[in-house]
N, C-alpha and C positions, 0 to 999 in steps of 0.2 A: 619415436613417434611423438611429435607436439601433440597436448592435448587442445582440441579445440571443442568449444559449446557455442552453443547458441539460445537466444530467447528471440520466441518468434510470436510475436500478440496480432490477433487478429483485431482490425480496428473497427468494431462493430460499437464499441462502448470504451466506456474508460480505463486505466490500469487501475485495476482491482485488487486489495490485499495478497488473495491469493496469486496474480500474476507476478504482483512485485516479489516476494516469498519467491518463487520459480527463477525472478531472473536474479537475485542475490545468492541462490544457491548455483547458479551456472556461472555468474561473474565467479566467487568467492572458490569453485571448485579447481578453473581455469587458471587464477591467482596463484591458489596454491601447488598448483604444478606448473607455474613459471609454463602458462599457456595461452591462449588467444578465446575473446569471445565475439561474438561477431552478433549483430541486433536486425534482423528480418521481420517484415511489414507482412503480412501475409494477408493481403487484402483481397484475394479472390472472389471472397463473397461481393460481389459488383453492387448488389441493391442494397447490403446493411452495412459497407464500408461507407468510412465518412474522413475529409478530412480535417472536421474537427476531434473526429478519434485519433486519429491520428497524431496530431499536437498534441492531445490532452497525453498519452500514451508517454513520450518526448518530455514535455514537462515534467510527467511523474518519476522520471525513468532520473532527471537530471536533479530534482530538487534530494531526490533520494541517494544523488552522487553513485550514478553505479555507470561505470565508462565502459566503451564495447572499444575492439581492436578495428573492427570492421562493422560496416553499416550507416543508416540503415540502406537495408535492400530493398526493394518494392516485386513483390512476386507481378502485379500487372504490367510491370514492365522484363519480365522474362518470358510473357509468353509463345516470344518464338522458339526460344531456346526449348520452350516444353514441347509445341507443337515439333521441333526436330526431334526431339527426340521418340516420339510417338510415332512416326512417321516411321522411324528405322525400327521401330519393336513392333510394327504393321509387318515391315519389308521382313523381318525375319520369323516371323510368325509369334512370337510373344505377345501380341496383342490381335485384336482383331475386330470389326465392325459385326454392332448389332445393330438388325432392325425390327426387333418386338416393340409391338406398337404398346400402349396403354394398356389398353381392355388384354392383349395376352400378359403380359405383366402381374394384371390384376388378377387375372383368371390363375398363373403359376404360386399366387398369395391365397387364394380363397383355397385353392384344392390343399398345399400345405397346411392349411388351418384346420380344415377338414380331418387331414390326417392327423392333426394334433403334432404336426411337426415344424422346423421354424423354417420362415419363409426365406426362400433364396430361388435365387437363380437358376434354371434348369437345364442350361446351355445350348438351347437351341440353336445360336449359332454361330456355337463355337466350332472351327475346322476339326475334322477329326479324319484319320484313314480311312477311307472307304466311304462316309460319310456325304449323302447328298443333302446338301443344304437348303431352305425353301427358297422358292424365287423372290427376288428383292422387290418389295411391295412398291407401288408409284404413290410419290410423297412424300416418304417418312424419311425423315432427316436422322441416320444412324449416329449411335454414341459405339464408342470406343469403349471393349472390354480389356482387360489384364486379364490373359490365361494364367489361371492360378493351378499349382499343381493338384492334383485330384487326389493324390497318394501320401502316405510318409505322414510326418508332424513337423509343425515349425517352432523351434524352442529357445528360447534365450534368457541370457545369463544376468538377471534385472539388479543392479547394483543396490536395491532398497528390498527388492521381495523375494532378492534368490531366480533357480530356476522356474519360467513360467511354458508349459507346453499348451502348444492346440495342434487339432486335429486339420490338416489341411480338408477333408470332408465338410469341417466345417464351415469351409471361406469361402465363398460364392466368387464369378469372377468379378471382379470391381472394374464399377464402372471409371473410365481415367479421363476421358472427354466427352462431354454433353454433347449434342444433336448441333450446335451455333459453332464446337468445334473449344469450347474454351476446354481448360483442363479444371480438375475437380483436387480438392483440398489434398487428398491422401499420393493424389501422384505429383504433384508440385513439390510438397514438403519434401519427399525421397528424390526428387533430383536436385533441389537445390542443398539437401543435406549432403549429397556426393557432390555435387560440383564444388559446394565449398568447403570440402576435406574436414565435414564435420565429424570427429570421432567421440561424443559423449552427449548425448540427447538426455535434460534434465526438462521435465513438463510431469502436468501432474496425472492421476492413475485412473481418471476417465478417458486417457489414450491409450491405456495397455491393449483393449482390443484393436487398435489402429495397427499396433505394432506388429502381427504376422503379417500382416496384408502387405506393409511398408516393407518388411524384410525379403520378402518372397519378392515384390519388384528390384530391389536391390540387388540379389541372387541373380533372376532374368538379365540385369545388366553388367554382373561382372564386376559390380561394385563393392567397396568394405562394405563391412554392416558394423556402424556404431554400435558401442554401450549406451544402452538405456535403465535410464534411472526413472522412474516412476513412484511421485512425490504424494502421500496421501492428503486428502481434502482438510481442507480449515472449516471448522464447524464454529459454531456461535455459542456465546454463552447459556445456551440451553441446549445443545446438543444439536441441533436441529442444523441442515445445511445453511451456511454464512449467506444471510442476503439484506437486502434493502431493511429489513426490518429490526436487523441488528445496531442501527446504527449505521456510520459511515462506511462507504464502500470504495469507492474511489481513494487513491492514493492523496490527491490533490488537494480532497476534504479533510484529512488528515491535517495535512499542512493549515487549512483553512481555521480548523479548530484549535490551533495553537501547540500542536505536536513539533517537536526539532526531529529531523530526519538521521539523527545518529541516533533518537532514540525507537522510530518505528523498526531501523534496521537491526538494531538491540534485540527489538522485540521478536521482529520476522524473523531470526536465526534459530531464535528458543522455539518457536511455535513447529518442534518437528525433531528439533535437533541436540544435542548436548553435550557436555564437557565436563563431566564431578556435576558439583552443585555449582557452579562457577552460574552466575547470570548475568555480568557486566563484562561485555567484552570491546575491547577498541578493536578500529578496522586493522589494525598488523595483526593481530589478536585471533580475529576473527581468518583471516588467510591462513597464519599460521596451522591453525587447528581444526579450519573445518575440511573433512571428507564425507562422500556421499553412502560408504560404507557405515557411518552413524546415524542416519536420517534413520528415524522411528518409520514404521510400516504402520501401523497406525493412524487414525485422522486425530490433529490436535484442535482441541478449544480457544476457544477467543476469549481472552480474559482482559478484558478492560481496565477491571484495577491493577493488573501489572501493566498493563501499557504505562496506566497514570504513575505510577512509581516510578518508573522506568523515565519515563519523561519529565519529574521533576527533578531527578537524580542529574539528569543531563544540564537541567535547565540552572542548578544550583550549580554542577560545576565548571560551567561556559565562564570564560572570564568577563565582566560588567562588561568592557567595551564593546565586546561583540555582541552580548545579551541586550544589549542597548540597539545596536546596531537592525538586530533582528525585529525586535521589539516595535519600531518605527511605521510598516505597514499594519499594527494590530492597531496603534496607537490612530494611524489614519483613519482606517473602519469605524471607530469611533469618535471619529469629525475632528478631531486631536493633530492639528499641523505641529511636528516639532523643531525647533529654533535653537535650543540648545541643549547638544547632544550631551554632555558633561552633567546639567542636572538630570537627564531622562537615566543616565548611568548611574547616577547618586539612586533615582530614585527606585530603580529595579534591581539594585542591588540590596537594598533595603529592604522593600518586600516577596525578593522570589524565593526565600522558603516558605512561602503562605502559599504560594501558588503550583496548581498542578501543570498547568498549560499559559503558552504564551498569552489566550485569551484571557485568562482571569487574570493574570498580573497586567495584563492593558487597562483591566477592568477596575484593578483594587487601585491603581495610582490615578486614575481618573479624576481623584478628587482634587490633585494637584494641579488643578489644569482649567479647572471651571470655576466660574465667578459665584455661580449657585449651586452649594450644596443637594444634593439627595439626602434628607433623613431614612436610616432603618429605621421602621417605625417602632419596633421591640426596643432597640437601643433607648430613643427615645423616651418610649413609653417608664422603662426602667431608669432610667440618668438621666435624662431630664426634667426633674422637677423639683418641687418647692424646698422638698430637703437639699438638693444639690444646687439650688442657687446663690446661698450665699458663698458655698466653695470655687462656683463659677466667676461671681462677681469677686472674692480675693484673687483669683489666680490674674483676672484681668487686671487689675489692680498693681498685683507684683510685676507681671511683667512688662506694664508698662513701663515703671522704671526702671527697667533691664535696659543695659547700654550695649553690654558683651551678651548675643542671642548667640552663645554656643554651649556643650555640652555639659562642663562641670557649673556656671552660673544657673543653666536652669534647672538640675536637679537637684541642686542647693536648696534652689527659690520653692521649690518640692516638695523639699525632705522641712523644712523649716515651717511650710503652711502645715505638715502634719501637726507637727507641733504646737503651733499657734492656735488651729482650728482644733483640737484632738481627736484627731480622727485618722485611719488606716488609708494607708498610700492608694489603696483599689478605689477610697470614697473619692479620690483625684481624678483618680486612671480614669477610670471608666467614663464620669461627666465630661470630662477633658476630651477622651477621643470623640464622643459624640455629638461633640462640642466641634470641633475643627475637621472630622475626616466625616461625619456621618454615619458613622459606625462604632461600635465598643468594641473595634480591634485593629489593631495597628503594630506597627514593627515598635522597638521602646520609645519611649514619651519624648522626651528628649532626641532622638533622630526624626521621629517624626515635624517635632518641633520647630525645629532646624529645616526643614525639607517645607513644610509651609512657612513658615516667614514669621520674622515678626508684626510686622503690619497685618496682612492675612489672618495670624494667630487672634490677633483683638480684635479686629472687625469681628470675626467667626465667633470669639467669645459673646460678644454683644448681642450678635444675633440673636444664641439660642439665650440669654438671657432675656432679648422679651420675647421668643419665644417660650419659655414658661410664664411667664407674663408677672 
């Protein structure tokens, strides 16, 4: 048997941490048993489907590099195939029309409540032997039930929680098509999970109760019934369920905030899953070793500072040209045209150990790029002033007449003003960078040096010497 999975996003909204997690663990499962996955639109919901959900979905799915063998599929455009099949589970009596209006509906919810029991269905009418049915009211446009069995239990074998049982007493029959004739979420997914030979359904564990109901129509038609895997919820860094409030929700935003997608997939593999203490896994890595028998039953936290970890880790070991490469849209966002790819290389290779995200390293070379400095004003406040001016005004001094602006003449010209002036290398350091970067931090003095200019370098000194006035 090929393994095949599926990820099936409904496009009501965008791909969300937790969706991405889902479909990396169905890619990644399918991988590693040399299987097929297949990527389904499940846009039934007609009024809250979009297709800018859609795209946005699509984007997240590609920037996050996770490829599908087949797809995508669009369930509104299968719903003849669903109405056929409805049609024939009418003809042979596995399903059947109801026409309980509203108010009886309502009236089968109140008396349950009454009883302190939970509301369901009371089958009024459903066919039964001997059973006379009420007359078919004028007007009411019937939905379609699923005769669900009344007896027995329906139990399976959940690749994350073990055996899960229910009571068929407990399943009402579900409704499979609305009154307009469309089909409804839970009977679509189970026929297009059997038409396309899906054998390992990975989503997360707010669809366990979906799952008798989907197996029981499955059964009615004769079909396999998948292994289900039922993935527990992503919670936020205070425990509480992952939402807008945590921070970024969208996969896209991720990207947006300077995240590289080898390291949110880094991170989505751990938030559930594991391997020893091991936390850095490459994508072979990641195939080789993951199965769905190790996914924790448990819900895991969202820890942001391992993301940031994670994501500088990545970002230090990307080799410059590409890091450069990437680098270029953060660079734009910040009004930043670039012209020559080779200094933007020099220059974030220089400082992406400072940086956590693609954002901030946009942000720290900035000053390479602009005619007007930004002062930190603490920098300032500290290294720039009257004690450090005349160390200001010697360094402008030495290097003017610097001819060779490269590495060992200027920490010469450096190491020798200590001497001269007698004073500690830091009484340098520190005026100097906030002197030419706007800040009292910088990759070493001399790269830095080098990476502004000599020109650049004295004008900037001058500055902030009448800047202190």
């Amino acid at each position: 048997m090929k393994v095949r999975t599926r990820f099936a996003p409904s496009p009501t909204g965008f791909l969300h941490i937790g969706g991405a997690r889902t479909a990396l663990y169905s890619c990644l499962y399918a991988l590693h048993n040399k299987g097929e996955t297949v990527l389904r639109i499940e846009d039934t919901d007609l009024e809250r489907s979009t297709p800018e959900a859609v795209e946005a979905i699509i984007d997240g799915l590609d920037w996050l590099g996770l490829n599908f063998n087949e797809g995508p599929f669009y369930q509104t455009k299968r719903f003849d195939r669903y109405k056929e099949v409805i049609a024939e589970m009418l003809e042979v009596g596995t399903a059947y029309y109801c026409y309980c209006t509203q108010e009886e509906l309502q009236k089968m919810r109140d008396l349950a409540e009454a009883n302190k029991e939970k509301p369901r269905y009371n089958g009024m009418w459903r066919p039964e032997e001997g059973k006379v049915l009420p007359a078919i009211p004028e007007g009411v446009q019937p939905v379609v039930r699923f005769r669900n069995p009344e007896t027995g239990v329906t139990s399976f074998d959940d690749l994350v929680h073990g055996t899960i049982t229910f009571q068929n007493t407990e399943l009402d029959d579900l409704i499979i098509a609305r009154p307009d004739g469309t089909p409804t979420y839970n009977f679509c997914v189970v026929i297009d999970d059997m038409d396309m030979g899906i054998t390992h359904v990975v989503r997360g564990d707010d669809h366990i109760n979906n799952t008798p109901r989907q197996i029981n129509i499955l059964k009615a038609l004769n079909a396999p019934v998948p292994a289900y895997a039922h993935v527990a919820m992503i919670l936020g860094d205070d425990g509480q369920k992952l939402s807008k409030r945590h921070g970024a929700v969208s996969v896209t935003q991720y990207r947006d905030e300077g995240y590289l997608p080898e390291a949110v997939l880094n991170y989505l593999i751990r938030l559930g899953w594991s391997h020893g203490d091991q936390e850095i896994f490459s994508w072979a890595e990641m195939i080789e070793l993951f199965d769905l028998k190790d996914v924790n039953k448990a819900a895991s936290a969202f820890n942001t500072s391992k993301l940031l970890w994670l994501n500088q880790h990545y970002m230090v070991q990307k080799d410059p040209a590409e890091l450069a490469v990437l680098l270029v849209p953060y660079m734009q966002a910040i009004g930043i045209e670039i012209t020559d790819m080779a200094y933007l290389e020099a220059a974030a290779k220089a400082h992406v150990a400072r940086c956590q995200t693609m954002v901030e390293l946009a942000a720290m070379i900035q000053y390479l790029y602009v005619e007007e400095l930004t002062y930190d004003e603490e920098s300032v406040e500290h290294h720039l002033t009257a004690v450090s001016k005349p160390t200001l005004i010697a360094l402008r001094d030495v290097f003017a007449g610097l001819d060779d602006w490269s590495s060992a003449p200027l920490k010469a010209e450096m190491k020798d003003l200590t001497k001269t002036l007698n004073i500690k290398m830091g009484e340098i350091g520190m005026p100097l960078r906030t002197a030419i970067v706007g800040r009292a931090a910088s990759p070493n003095l001399d790269e830095t040096l080098i990476l502004v200019g000599k020109d650049r370098t004295l004008a900037r000194l001058e500055k902030a010497i009448e800047k202190i006035g």
